[in-house]
Biopython code that builds the backbone (N, CA, C, O; Angstrom):
import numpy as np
from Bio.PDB.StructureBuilder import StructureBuilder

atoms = [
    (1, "UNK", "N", (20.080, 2.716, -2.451)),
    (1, "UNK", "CA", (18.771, 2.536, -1.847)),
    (1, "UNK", "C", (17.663, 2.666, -2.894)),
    (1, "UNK", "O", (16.689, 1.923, -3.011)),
    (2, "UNK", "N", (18.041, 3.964, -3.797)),
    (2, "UNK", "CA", (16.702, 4.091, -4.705)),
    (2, "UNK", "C", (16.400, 2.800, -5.485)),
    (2, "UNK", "O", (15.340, 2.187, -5.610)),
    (3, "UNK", "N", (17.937, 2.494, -6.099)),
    (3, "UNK", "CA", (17.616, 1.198, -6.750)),
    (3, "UNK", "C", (17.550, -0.170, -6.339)),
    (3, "UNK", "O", (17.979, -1.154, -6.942)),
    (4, "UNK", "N", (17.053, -0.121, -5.413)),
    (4, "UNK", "CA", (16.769, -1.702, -4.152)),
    (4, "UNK", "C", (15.289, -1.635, -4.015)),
    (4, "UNK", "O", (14.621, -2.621, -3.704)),
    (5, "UNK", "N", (14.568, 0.052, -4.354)),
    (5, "UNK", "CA", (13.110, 0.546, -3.941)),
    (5, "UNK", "C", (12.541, 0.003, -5.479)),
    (5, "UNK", "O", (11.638, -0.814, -5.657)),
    (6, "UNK", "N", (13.267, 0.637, -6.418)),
    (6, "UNK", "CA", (12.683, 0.251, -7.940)),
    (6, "UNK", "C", (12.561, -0.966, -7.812)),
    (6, "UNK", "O", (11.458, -1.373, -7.446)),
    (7, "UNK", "N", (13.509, -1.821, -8.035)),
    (7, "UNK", "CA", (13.386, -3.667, -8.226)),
    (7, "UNK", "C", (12.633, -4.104, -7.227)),
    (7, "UNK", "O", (12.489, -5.324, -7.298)),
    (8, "UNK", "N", (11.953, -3.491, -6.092)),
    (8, "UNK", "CA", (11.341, -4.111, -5.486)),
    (8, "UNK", "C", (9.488, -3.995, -5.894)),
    (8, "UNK", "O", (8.643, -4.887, -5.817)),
    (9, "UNK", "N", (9.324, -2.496, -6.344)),
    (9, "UNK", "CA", (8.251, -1.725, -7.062)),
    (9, "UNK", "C", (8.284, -2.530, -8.233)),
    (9, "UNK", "O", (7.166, -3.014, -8.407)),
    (10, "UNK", "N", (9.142, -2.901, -9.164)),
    (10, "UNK", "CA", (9.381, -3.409, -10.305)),
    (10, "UNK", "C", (8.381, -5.096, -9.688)),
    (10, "UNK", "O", (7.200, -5.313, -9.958)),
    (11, "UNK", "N", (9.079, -5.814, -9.053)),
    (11, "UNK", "CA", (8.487, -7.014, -8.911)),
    (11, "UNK", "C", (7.098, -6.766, -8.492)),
    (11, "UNK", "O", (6.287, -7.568, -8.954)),
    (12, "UNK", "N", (6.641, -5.857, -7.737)),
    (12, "UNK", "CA", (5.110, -5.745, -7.763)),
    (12, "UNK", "C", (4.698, -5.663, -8.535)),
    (12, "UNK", "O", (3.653, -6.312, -8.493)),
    (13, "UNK", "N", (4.859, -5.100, -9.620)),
    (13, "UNK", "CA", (4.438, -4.275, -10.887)),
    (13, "UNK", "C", (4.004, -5.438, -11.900)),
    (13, "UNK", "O", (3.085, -5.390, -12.717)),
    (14, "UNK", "N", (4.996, -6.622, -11.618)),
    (14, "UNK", "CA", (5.129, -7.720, -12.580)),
    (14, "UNK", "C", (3.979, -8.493, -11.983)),
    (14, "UNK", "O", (3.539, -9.188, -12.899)),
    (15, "UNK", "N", (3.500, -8.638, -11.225)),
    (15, "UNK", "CA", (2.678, -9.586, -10.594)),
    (15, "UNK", "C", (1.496, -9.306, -11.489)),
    (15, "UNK", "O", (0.897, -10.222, -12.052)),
    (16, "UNK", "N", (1.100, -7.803, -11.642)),
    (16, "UNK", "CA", (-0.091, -7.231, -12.006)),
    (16, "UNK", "C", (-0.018, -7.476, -13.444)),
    (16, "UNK", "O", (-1.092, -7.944, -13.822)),
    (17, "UNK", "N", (1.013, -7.316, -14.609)),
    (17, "UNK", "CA", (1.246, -7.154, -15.610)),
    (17, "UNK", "C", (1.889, -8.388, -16.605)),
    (17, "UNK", "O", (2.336, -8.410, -17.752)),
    (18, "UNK", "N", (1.635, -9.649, -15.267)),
    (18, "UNK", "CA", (1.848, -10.924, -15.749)),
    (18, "UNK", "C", (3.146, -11.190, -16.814)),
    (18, "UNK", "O", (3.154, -12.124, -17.616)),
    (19, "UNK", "N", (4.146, -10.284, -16.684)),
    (19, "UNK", "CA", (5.409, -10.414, -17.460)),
    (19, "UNK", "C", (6.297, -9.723, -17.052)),
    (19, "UNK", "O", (6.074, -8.740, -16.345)),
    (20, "UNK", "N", (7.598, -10.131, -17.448)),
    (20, "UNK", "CA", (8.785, -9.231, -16.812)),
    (20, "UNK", "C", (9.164, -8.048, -17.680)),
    (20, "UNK", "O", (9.506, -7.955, -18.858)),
    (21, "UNK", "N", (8.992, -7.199, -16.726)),
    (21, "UNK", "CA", (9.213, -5.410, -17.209)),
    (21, "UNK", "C", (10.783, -5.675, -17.674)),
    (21, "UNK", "O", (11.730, -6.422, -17.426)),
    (22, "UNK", "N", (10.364, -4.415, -18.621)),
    (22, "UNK", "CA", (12.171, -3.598, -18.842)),
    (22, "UNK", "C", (12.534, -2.941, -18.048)),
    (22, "UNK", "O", (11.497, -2.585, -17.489)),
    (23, "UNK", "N", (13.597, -2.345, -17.405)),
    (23, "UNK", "CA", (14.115, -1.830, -16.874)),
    (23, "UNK", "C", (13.336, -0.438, -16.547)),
    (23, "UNK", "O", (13.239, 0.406, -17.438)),
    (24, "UNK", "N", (12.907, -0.263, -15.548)),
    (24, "UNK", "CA", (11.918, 1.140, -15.374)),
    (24, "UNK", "C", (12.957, 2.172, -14.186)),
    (24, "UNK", "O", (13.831, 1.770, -13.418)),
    (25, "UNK", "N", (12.531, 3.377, -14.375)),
    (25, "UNK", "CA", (12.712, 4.257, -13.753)),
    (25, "UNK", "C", (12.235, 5.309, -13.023)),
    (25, "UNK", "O", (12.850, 5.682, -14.022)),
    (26, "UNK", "N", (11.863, 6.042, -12.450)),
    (26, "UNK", "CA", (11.364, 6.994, -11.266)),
    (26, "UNK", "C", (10.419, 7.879, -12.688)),
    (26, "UNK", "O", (9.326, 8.259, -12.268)),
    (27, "UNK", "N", (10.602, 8.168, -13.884)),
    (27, "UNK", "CA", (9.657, 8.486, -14.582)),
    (27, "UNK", "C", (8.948, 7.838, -15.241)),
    (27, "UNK", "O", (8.333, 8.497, -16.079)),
    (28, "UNK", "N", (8.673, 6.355, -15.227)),
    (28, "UNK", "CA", (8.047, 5.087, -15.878)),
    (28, "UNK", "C", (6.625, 5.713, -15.147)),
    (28, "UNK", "O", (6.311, 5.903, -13.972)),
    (29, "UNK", "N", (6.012, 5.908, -16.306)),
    (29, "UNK", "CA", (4.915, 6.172, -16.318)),
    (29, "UNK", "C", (3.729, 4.707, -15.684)),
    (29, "UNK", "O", (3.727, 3.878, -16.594)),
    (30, "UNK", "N", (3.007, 4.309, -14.754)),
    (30, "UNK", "CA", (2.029, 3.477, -14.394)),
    (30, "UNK", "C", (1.286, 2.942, -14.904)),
    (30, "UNK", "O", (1.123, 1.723, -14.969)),
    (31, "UNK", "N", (0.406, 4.194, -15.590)),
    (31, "UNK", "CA", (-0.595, 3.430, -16.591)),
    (31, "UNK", "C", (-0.111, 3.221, -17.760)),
    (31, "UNK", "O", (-0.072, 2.031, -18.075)),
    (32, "UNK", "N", (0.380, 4.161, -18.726)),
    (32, "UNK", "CA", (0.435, 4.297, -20.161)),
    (32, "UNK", "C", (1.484, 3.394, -19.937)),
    (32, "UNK", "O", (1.030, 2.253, -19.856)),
    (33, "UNK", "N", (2.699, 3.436, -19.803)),
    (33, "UNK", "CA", (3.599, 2.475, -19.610)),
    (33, "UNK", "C", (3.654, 0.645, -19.333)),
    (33, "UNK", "O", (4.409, -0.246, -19.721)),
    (34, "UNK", "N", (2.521, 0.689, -18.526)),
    (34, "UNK", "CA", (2.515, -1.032, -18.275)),
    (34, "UNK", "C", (0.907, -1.563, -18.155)),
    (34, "UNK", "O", (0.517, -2.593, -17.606)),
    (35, "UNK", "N", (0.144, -0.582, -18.810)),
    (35, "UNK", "CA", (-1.071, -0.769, -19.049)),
    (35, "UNK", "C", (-2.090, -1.117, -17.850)),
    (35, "UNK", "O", (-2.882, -2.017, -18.128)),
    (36, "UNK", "N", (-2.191, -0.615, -16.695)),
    (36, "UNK", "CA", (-2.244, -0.622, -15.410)),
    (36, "UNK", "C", (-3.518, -0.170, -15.387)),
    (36, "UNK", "O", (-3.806, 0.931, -15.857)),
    (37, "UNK", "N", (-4.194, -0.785, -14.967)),
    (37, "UNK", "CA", (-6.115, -0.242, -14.754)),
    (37, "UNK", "C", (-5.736, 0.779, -13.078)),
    (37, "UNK", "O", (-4.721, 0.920, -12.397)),
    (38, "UNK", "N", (-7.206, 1.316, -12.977)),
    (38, "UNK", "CA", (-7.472, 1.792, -11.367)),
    (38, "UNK", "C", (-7.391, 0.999, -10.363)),
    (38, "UNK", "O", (-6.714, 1.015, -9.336)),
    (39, "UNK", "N", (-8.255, 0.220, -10.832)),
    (39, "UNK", "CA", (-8.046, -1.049, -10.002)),
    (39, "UNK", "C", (-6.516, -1.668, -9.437)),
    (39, "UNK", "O", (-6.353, -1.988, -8.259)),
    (40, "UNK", "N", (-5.735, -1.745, -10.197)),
    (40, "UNK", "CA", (-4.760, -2.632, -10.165)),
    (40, "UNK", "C", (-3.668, -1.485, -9.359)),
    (40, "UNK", "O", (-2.958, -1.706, -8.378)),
    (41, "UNK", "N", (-3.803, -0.325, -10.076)),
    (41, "UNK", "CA", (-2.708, 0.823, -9.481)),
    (41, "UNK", "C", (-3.384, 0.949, -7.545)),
    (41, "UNK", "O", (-2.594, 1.051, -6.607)),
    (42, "UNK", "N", (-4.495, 0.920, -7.410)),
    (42, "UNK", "CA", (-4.695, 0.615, -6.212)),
    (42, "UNK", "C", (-4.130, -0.242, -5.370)),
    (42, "UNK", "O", (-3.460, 0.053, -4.380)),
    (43, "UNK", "N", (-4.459, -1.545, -5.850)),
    (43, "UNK", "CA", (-3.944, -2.673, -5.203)),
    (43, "UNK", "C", (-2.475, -3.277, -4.864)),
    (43, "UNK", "O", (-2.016, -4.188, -4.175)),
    (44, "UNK", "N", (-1.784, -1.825, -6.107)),
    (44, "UNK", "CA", (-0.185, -1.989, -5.860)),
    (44, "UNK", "C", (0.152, -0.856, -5.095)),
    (44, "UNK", "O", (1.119, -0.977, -4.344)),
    (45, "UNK", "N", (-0.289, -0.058, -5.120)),
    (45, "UNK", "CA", (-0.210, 1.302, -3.711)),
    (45, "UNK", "C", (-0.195, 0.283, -2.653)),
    (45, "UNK", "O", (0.823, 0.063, -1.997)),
    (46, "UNK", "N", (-1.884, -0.673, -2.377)),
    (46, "UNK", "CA", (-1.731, -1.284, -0.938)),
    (46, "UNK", "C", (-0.530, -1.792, -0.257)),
    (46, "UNK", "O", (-0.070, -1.607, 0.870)),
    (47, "UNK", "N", (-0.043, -2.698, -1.584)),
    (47, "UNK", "CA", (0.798, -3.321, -1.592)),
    (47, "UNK", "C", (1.856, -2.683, -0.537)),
    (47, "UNK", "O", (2.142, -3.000, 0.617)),
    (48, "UNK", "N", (2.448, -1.376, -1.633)),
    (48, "UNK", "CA", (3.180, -0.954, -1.088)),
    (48, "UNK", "C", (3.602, -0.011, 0.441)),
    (48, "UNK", "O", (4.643, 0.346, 0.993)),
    (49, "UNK", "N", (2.064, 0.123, 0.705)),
    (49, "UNK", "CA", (2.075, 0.564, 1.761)),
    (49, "UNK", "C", (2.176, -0.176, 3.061)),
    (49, "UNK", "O", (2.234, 0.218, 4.226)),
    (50, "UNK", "N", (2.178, -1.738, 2.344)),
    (50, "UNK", "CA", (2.047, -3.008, 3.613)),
    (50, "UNK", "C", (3.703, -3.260, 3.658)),
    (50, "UNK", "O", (4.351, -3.235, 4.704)),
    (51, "UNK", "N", (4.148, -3.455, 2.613)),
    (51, "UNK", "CA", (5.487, -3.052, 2.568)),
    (51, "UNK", "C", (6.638, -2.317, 3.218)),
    (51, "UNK", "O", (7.610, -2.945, 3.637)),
    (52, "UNK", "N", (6.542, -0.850, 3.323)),
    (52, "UNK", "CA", (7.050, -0.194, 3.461)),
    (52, "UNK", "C", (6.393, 0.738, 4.971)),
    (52, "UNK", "O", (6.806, 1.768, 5.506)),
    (53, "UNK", "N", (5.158, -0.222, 5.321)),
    (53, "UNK", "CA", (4.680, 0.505, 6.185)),
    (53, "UNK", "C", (4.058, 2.172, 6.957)),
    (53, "UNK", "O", (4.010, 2.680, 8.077)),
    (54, "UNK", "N", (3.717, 2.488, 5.711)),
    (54, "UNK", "CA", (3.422, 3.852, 4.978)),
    (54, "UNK", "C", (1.884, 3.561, 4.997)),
    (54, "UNK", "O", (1.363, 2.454, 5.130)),
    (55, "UNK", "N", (1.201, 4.878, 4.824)),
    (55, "UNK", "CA", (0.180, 5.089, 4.707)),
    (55, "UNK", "C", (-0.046, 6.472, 3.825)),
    (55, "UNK", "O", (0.381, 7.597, 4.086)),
    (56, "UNK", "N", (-0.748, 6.095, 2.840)),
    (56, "UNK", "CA", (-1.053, 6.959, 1.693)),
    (56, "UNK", "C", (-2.287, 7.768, 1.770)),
    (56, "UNK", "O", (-3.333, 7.191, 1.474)),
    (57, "UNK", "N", (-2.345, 9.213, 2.175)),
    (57, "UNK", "CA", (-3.757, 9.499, 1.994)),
    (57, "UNK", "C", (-4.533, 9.051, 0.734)),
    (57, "UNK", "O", (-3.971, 9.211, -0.349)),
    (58, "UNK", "N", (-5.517, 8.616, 0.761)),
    (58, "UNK", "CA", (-6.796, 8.615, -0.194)),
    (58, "UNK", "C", (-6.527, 10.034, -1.603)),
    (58, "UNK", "O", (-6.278, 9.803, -2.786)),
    (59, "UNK", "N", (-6.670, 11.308, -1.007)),
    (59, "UNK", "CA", (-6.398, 12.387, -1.455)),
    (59, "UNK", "C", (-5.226, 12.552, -2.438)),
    (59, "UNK", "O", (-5.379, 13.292, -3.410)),
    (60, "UNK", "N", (-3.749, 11.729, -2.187)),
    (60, "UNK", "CA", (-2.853, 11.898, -2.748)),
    (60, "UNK", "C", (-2.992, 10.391, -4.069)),
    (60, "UNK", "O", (-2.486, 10.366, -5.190)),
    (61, "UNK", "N", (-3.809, 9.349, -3.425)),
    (61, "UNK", "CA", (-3.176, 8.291, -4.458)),
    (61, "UNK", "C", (-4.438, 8.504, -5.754)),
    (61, "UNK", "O", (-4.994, 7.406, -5.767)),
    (62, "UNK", "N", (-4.947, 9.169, -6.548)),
    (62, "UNK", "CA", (-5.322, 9.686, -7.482)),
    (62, "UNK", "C", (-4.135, 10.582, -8.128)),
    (62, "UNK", "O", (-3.877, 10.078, -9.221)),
    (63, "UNK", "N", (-3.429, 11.546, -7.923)),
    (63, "UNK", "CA", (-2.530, 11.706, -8.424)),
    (63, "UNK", "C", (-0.661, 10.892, -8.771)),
    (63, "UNK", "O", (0.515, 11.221, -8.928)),
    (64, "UNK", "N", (-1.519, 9.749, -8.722)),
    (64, "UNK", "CA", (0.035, 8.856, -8.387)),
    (64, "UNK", "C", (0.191, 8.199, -10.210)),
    (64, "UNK", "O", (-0.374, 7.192, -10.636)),
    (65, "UNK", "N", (1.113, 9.127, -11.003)),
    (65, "UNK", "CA", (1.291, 8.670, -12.400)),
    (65, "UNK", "C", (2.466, 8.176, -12.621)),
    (65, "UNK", "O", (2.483, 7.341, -13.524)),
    (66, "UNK", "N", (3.922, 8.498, -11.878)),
    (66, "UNK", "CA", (5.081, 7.241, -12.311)),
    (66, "UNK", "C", (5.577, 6.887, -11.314)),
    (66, "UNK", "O", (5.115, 7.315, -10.257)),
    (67, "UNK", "N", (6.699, 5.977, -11.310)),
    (67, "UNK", "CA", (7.225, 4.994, -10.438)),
    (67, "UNK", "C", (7.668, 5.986, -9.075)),
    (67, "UNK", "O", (7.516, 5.633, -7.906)),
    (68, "UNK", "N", (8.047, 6.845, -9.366)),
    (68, "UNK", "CA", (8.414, 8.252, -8.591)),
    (68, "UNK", "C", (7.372, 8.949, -7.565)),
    (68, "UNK", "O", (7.621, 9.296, -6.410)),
    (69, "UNK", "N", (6.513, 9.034, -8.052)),
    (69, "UNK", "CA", (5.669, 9.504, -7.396)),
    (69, "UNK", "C", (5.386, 8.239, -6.189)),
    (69, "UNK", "O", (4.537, 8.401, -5.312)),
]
sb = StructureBuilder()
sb.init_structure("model")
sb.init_model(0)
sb.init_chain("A")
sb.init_seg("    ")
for serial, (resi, resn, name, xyz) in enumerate(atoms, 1):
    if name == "N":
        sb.init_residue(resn, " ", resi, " ")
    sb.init_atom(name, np.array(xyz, "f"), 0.0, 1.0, " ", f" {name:<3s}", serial, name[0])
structure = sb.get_structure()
């Protein structure tokens, strides 16, 4: 399951970063790692919350730094 969640996080990730990632993992860092503005780490939270049908407090997605989180 975890790794059906990554490759799916992974293909979002690529959309934003206009190239295909290496192989990432639950500690792949967001920003420093794939050079990810505020902006963009936002818009892939949405993403994922349309996704997965989740809802992210406001409060928590400021602390959101790797694939894991």
């Amino acid at each position: 399951m975890e790794e059906k969640m990554i490759a799916e996080l992974k293909a979002i990730i690529e959309e934003y970063t206009e190239e295909e990632l290496p192989e990432i993992t639950m500690e792949t860092a967001l920003t420093a790692d794939f050079g990810l503005n505020s902006f963009e780490l936002f818009e892939i939270i949405t993403q994922i919350e349309d996704k997965y049908g989740v809802t992210i407090p406001d409060r928590v997605l400021m602390s959101f730094a790797t694939v894991g989180d």
